[in-house]
C-alpha positions in Angstrom: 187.6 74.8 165.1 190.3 77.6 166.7 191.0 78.4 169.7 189.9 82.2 170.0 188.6 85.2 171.5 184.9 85.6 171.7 183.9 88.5 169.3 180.3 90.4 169.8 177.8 88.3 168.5 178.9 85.0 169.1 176.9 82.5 170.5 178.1 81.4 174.0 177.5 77.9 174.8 179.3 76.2 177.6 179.3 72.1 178.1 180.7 70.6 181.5 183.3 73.1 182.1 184.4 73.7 178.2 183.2 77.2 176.3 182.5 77.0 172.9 182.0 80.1 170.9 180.4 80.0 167.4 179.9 83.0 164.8 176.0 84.0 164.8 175.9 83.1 161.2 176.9 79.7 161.8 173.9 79.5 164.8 171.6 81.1 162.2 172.2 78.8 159.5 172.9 75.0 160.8 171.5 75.4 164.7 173.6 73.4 166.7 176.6 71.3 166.1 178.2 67.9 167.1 182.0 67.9 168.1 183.5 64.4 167.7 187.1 63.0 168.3 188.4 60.1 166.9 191.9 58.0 167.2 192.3 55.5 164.8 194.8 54.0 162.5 192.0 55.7 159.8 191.7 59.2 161.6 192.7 60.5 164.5 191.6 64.4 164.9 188.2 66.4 165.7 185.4 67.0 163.5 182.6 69.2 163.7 179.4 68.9 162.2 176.1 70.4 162.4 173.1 68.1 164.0 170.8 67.6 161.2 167.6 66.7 163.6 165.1 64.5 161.5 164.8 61.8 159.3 167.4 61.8 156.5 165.8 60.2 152.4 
């Protein structure tokens, strides 16, 4: 995650007032991601990871 530019191509999506930009590849690929935050005294930082919709073995 960076903040950047958007580049043509990139998938626009925008949540509450926030823009988030991700490459076409990435869209293509995994769909749609989560972006979590987390303050701990195990982790503190974001991390993003794609929504794997369905049942998991």
């Amino acid at each position: 995650m960076a903040l950047d530019e958007p580049k043509e191509g990139d998938t626009k999506t925008e949540v509450y007032d926030f823009i988030f930009l991700t490459e076409k590849d990435l869209t293509e690929n995994f769909g749609a991601f989560t972006i979590d935050y987390s303050d701990n005294w195990l982790r503190r930082g974001f991390s993003v990871m794609p929504d794997r919709g369905g049942a998991s073995c």
